[in-house]
N, CA, C and O atoms as CSV, one atom per row, in Angstrom:
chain,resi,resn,atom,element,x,y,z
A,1,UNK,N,N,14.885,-31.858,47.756
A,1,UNK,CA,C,15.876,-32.021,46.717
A,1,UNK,C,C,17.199,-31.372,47.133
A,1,UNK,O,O,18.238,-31.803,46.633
A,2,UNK,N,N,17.238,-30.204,48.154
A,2,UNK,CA,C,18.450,-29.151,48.070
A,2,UNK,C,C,19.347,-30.027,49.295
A,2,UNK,O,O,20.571,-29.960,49.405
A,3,UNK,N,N,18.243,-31.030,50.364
A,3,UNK,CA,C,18.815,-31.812,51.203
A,3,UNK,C,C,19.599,-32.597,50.712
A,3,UNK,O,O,20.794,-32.305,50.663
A,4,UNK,N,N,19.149,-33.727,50.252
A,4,UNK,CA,C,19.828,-34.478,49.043
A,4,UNK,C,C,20.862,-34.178,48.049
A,4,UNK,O,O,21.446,-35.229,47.783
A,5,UNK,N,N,21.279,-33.307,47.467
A,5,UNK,CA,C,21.946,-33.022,46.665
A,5,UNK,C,C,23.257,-32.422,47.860
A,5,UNK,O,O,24.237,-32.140,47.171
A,6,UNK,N,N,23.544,-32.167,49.293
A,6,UNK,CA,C,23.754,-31.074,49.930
A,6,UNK,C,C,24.711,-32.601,50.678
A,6,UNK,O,O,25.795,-32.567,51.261
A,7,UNK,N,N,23.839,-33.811,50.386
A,7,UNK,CA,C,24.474,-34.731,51.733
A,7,UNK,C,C,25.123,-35.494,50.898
A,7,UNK,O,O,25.904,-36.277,51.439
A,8,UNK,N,N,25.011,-35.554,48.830
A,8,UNK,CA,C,25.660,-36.311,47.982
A,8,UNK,C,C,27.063,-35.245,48.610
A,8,UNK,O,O,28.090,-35.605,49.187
A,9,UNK,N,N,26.699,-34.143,48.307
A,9,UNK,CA,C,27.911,-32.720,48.420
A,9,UNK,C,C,28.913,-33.349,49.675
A,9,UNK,O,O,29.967,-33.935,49.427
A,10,UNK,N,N,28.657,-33.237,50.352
A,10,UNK,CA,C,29.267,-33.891,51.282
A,10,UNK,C,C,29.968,-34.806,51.532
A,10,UNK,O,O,31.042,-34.720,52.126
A,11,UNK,N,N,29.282,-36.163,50.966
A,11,UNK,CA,C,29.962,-37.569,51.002
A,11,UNK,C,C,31.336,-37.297,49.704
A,11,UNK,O,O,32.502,-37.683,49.781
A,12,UNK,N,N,30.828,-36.696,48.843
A,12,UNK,CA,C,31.790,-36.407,47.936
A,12,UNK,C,C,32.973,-35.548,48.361
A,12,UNK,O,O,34.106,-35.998,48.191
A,13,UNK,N,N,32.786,-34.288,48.927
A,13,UNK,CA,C,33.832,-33.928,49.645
A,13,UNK,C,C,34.695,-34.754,50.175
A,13,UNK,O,O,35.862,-34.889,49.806
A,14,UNK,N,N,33.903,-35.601,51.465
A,14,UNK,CA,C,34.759,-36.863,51.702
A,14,UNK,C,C,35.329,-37.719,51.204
A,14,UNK,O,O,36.380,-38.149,51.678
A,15,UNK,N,N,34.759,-38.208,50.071
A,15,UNK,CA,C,35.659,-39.722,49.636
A,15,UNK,C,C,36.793,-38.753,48.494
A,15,UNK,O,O,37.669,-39.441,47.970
A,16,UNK,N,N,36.781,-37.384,48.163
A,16,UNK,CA,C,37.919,-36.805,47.294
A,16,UNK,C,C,39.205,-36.470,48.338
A,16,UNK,O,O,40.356,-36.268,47.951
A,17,UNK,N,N,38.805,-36.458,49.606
A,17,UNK,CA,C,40.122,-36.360,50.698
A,17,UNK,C,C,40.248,-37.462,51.092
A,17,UNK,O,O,41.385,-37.861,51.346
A,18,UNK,N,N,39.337,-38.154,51.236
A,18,UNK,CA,C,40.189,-39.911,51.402
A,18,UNK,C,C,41.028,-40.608,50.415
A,18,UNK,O,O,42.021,-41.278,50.702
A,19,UNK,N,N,40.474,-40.367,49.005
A,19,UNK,CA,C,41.544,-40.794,47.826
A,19,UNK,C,C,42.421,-40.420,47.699
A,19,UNK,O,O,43.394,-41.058,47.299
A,20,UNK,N,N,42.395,-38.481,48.183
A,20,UNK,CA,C,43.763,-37.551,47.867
A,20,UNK,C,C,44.607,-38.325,49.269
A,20,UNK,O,O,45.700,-38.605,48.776
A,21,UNK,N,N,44.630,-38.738,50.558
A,21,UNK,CA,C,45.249,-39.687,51.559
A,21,UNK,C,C,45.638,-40.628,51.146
A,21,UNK,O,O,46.836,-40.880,51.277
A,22,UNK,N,N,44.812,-41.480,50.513
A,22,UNK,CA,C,45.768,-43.086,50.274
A,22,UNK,C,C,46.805,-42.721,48.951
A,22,UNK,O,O,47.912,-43.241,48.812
A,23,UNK,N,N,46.268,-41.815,48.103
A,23,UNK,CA,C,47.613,-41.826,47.019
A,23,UNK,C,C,48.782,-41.552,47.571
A,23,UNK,O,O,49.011,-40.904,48.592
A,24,UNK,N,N,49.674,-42.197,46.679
A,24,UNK,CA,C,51.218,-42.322,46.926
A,24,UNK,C,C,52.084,-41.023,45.897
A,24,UNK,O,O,52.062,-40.809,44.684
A,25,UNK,N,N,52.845,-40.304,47.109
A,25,UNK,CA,C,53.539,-39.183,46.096
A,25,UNK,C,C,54.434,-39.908,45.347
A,25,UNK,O,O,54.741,-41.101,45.351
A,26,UNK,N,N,54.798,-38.947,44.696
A,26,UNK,CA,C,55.539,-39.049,43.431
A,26,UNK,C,C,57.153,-39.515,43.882
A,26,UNK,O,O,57.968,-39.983,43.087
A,27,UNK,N,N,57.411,-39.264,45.385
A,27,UNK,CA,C,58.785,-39.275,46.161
A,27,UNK,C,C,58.842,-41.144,46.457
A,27,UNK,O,O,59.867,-41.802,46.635
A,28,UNK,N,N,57.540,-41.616,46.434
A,28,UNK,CA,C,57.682,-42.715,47.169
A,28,UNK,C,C,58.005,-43.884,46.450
A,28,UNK,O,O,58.038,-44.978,47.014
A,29,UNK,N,N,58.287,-43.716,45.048
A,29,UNK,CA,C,58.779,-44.929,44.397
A,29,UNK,C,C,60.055,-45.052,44.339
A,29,UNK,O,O,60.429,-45.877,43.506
A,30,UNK,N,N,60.887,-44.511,44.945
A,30,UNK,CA,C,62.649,-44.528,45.233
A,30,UNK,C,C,62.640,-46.030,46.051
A,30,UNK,O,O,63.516,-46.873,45.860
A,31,UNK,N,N,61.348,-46.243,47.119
A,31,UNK,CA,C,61.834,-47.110,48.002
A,31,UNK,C,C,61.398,-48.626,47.327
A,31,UNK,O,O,61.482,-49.662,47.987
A,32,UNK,N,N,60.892,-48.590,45.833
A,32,UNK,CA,C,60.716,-49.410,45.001
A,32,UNK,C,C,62.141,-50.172,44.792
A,32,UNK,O,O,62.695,-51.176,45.242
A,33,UNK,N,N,62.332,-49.475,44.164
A,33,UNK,CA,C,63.797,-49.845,43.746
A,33,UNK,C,C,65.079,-50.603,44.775
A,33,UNK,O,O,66.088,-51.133,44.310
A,34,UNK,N,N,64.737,-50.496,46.301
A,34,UNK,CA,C,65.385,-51.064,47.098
A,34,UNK,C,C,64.789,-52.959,47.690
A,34,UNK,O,O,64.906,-53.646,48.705
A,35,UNK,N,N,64.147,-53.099,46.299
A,35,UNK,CA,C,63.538,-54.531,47.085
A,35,UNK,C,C,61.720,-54.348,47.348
A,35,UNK,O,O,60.993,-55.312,47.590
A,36,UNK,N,N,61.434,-53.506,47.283
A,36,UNK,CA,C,60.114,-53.733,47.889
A,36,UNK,C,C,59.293,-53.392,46.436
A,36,UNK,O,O,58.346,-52.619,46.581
A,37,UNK,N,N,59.450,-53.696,45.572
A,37,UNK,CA,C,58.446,-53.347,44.205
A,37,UNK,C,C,57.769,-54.625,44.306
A,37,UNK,O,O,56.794,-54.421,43.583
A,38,UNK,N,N,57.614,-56.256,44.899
A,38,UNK,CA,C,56.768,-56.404,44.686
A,38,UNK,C,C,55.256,-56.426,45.158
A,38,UNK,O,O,54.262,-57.040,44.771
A,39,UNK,N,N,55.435,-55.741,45.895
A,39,UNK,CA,C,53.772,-54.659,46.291
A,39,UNK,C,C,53.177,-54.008,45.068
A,39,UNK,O,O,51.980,-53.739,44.961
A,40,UNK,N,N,54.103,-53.771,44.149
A,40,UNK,CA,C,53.298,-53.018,43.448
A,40,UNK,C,C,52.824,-53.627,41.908
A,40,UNK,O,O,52.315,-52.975,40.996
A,41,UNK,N,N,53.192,-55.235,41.923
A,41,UNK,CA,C,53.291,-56.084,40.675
A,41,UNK,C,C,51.657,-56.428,40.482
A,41,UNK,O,O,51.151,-56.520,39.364
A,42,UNK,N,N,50.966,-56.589,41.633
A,42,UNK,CA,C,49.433,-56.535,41.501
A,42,UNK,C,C,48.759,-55.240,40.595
A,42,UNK,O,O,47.724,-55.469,39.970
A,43,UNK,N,N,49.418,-53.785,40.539
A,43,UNK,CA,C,48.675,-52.978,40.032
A,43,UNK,C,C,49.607,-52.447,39.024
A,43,UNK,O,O,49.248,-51.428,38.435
A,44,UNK,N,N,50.824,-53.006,38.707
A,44,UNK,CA,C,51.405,-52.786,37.504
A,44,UNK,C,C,52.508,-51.282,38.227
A,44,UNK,O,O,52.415,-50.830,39.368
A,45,UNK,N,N,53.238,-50.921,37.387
A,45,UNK,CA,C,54.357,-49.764,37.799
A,45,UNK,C,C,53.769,-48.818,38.308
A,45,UNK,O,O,53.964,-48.427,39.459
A,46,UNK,N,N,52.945,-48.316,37.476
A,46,UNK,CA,C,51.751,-46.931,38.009
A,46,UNK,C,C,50.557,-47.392,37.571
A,46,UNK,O,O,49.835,-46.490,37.144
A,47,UNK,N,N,50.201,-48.229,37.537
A,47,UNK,CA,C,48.385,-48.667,38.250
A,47,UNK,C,C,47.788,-48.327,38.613
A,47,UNK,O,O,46.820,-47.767,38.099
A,48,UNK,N,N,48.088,-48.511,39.966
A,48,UNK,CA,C,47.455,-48.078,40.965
A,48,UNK,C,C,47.427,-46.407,41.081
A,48,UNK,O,O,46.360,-45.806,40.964
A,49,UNK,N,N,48.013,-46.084,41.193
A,49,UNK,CA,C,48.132,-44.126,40.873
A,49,UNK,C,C,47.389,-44.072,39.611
A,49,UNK,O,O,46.293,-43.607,39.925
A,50,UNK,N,N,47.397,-44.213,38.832
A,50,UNK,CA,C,46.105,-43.797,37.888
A,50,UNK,C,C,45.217,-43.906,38.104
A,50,UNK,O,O,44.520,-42.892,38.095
A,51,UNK,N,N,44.561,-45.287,38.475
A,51,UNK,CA,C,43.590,-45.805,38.802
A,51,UNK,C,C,43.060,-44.566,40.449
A,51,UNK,O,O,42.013,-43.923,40.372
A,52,UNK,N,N,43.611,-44.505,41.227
A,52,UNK,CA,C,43.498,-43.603,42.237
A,52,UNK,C,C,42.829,-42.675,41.562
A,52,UNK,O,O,41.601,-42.756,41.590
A,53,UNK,N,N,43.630,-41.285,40.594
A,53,UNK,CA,C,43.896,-40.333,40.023
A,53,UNK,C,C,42.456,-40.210,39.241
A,53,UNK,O,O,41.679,-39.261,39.337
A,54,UNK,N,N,42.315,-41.175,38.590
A,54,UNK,CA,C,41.321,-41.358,38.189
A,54,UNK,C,C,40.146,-41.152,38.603
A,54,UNK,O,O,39.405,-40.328,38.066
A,55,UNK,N,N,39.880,-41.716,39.399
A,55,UNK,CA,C,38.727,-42.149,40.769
A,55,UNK,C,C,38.468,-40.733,41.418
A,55,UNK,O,O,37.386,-40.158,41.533
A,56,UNK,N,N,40.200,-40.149,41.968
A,56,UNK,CA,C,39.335,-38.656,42.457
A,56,UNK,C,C,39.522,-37.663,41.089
A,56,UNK,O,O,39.814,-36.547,41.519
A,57,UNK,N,N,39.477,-37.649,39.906
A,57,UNK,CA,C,39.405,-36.817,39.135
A,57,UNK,C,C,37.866,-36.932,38.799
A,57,UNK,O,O,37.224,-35.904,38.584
A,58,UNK,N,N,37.164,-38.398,38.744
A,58,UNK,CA,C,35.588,-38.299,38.889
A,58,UNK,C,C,34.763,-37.308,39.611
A,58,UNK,O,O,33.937,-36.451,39.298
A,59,UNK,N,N,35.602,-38.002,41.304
A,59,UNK,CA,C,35.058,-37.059,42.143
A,59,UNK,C,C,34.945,-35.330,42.241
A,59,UNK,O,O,34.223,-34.555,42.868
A,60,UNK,N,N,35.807,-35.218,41.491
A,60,UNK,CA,C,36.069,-33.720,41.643
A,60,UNK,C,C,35.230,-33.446,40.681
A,60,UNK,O,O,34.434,-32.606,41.104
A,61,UNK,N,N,35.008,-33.733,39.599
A,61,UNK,CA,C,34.281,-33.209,38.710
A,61,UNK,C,C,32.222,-33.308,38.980
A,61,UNK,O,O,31.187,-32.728,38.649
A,62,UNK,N,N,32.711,-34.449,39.778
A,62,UNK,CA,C,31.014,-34.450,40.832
A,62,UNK,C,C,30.832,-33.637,41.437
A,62,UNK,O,O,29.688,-33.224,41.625
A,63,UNK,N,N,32.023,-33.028,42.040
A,63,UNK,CA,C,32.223,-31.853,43.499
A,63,UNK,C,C,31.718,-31.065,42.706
A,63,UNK,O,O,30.558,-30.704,42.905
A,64,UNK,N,N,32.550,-30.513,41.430
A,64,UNK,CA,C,32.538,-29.378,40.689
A,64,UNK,C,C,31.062,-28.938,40.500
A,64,UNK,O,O,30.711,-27.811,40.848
A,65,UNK,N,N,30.154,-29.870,39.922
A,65,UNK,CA,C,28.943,-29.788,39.290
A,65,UNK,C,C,28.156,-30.023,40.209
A,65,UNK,O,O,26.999,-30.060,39.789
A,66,UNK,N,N,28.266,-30.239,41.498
A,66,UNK,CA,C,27.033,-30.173,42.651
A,66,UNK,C,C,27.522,-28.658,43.121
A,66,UNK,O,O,26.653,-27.792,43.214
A,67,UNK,N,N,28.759,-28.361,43.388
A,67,UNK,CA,C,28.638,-27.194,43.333
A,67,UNK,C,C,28.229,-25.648,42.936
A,67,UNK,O,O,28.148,-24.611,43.595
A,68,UNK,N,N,27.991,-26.005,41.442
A,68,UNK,CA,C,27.658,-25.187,40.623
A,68,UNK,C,C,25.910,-25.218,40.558
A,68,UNK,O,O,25.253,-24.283,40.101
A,69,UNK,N,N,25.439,-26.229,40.997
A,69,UNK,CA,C,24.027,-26.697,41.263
A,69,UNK,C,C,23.410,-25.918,42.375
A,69,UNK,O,O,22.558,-25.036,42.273
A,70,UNK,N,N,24.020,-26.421,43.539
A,70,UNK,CA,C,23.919,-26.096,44.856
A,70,UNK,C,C,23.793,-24.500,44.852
A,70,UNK,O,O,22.775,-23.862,45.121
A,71,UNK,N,N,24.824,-24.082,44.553
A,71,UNK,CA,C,25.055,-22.394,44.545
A,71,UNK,C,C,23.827,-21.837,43.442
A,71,UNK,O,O,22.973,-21.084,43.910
A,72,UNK,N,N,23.768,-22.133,42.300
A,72,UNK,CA,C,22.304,-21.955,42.009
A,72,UNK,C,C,20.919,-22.118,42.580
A,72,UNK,O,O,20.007,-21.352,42.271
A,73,UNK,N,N,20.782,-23.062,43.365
A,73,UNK,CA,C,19.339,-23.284,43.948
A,73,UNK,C,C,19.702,-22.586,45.366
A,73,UNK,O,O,18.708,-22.630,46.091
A,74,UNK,N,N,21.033,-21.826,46.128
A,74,UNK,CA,C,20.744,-21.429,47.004
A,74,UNK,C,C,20.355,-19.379,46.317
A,74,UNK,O,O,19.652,-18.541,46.881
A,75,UNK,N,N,21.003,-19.259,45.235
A,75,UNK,CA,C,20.744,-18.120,45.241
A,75,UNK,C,C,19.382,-17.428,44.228
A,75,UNK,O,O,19.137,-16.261,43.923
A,76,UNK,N,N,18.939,-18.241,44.020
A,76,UNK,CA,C,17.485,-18.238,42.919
A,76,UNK,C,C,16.409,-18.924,44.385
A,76,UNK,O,O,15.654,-19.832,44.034
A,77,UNK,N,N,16.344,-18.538,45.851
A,77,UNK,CA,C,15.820,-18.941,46.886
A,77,UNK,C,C,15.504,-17.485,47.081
A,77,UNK,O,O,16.470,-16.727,47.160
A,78,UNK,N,N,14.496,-17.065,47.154
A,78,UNK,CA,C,13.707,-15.727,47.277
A,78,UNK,C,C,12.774,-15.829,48.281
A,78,UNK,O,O,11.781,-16.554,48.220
A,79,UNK,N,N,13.061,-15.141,49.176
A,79,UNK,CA,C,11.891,-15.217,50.159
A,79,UNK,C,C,11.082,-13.802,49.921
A,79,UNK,O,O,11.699,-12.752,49.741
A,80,UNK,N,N,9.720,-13.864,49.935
A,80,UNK,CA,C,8.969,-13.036,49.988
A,80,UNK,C,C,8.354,-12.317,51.398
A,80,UNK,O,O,7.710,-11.272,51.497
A,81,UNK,N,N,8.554,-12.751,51.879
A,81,UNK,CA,C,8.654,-12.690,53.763
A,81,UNK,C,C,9.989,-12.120,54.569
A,81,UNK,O,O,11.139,-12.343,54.191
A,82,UNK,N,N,9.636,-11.340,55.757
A,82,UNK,CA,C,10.968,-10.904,56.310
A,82,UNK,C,C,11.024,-12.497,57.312
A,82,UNK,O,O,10.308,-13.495,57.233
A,83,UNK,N,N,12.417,-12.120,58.397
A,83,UNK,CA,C,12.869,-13.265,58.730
A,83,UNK,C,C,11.820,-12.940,60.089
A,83,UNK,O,O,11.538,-13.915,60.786
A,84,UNK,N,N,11.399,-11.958,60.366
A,84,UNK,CA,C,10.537,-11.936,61.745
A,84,UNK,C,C,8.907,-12.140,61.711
A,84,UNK,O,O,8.146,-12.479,62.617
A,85,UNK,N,N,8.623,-11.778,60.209
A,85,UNK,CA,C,7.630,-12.370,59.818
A,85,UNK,C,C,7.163,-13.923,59.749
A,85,UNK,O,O,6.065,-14.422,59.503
A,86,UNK,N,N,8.305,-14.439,60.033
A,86,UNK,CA,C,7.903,-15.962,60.698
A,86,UNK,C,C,7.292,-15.879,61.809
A,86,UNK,O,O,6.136,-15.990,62.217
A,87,UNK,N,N,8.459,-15.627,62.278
A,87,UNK,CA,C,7.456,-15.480,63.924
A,87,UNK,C,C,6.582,-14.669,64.640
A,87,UNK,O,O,6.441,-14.677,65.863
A,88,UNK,N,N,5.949,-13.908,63.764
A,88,UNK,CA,C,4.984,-12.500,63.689
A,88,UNK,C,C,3.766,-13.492,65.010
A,88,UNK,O,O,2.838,-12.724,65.264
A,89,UNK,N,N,3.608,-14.732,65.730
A,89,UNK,CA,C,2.618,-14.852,65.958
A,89,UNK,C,C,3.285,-14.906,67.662
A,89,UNK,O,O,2.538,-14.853,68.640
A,90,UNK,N,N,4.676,-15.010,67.760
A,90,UNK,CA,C,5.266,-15.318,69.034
A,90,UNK,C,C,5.662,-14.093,69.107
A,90,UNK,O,O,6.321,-14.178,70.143
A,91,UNK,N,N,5.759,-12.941,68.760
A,91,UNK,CA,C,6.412,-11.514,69.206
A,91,UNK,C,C,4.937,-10.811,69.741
A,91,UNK,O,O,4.886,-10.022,70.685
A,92,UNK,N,N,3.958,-11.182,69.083
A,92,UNK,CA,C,2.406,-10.337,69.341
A,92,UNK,C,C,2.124,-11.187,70.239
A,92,UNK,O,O,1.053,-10.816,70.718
A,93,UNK,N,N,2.516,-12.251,70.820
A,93,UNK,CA,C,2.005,-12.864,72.123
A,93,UNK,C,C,2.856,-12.519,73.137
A,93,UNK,O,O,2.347,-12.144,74.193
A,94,UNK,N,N,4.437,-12.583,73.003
A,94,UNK,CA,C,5.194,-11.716,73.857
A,94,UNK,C,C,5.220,-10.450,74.036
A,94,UNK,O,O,5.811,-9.973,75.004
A,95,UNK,N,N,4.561,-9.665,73.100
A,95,UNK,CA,C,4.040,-8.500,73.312
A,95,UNK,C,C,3.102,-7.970,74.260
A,95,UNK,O,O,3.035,-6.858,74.782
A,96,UNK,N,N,2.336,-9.079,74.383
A,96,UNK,CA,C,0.858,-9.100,74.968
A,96,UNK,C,C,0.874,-9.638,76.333
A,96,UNK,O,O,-0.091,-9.450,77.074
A,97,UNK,N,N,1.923,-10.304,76.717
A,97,UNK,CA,C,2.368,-10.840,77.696
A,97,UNK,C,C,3.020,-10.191,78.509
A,97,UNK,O,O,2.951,-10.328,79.731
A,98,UNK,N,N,3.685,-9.454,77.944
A,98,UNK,CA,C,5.080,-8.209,78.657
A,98,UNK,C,C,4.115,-6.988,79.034
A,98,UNK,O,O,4.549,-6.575,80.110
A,99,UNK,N,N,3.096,-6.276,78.686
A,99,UNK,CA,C,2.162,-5.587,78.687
A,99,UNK,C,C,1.013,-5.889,80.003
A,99,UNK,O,O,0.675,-5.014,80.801
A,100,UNK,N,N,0.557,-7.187,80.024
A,100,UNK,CA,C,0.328,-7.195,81.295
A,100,UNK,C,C,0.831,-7.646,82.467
A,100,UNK,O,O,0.171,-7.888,83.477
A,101,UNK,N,N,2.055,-7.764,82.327
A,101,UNK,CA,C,2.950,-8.182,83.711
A,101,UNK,C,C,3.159,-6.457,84.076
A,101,UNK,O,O,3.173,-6.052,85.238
A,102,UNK,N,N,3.283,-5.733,83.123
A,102,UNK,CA,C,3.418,-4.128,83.764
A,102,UNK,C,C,2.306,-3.356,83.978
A,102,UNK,O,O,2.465,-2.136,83.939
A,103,UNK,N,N,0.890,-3.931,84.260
A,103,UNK,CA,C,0.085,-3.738,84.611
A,103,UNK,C,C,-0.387,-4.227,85.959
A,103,UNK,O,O,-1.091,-3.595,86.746
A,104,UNK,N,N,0.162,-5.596,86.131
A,104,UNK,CA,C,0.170,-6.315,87.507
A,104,UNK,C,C,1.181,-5.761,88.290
A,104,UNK,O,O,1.160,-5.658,89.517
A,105,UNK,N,N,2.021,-5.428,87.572
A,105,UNK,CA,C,3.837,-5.381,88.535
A,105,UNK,C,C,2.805,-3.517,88.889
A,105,UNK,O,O,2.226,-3.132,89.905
A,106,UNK,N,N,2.924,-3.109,88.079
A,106,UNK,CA,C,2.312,-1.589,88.727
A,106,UNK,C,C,1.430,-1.441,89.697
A,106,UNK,O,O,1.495,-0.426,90.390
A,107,UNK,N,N,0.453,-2.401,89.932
A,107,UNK,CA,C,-0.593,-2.221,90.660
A,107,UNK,C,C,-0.137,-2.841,92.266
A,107,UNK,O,O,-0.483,-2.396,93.360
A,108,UNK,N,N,0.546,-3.741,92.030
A,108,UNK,CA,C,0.732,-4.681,93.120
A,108,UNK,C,C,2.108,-4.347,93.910
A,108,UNK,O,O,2.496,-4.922,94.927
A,109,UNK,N,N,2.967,-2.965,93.009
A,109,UNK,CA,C,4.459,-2.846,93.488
A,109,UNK,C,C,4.052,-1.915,94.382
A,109,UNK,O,O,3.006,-1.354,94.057
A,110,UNK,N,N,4.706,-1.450,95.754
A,110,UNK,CA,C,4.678,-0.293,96.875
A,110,UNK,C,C,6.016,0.393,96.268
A,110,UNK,O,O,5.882,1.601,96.463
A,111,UNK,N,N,7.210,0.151,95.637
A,111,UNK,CA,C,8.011,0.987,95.338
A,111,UNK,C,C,7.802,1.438,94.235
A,111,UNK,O,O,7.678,0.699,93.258
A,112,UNK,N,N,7.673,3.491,94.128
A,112,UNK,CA,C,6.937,4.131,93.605
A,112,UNK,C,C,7.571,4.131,91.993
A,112,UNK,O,O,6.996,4.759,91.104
């Protein structure tokens, strides 16, 4: 579940910086007025910027609330185990291993 919710997290991150990219600042409708407004007769005067605005104001509020999710299920994650207690079965074999190489290396070395 924490995978999943972690790779929505993500894609969402992404498509809220791709929307915040294609919107048009607030500077760029001057060059309206010189002839080129009808580009913008398909989505009406500000259309399209709402409609944008819109779209990542969803997103953000998805961001918001996977966030607030996410950060809960990472910190209500309790381990009852240390982190070496994982590998409690590869340190007692490297233990055991290192132990008789200095039993061979001793017996078999001429430098005292």
């Amino acid at each position: 579940m924490f995978s999943v919710l972690l790779a929505v997290y993500l894609l969402t991150a992404f498509f809220i910086v791709s929307f915040i990219l294609i919107q048009q600042g607030k500077g760029a409708d001057i060059g309206a007025s010189f002839g080129s407004s009808a580009s913008n007769s398909i989505w009406g005067t500000s259309g399209r910027g709402s409609f944008l605005a819109k779209i990542t104001s969803i997103f953000v509020a998805i961001f918001f609330i996977l966030s607030l999710i996410l950060g809960n299920m990472s910190a209500n994650k309790t381990s009852k185990r240390s982190v070496l207690s994982n590998h409690q079965d590869e340190i007692v074999a490297l233990n055991k291993d290192s132990s008789t190489d200095k039993n061979i290396d001793s017996r078999n070395n001429d430098i005292p």
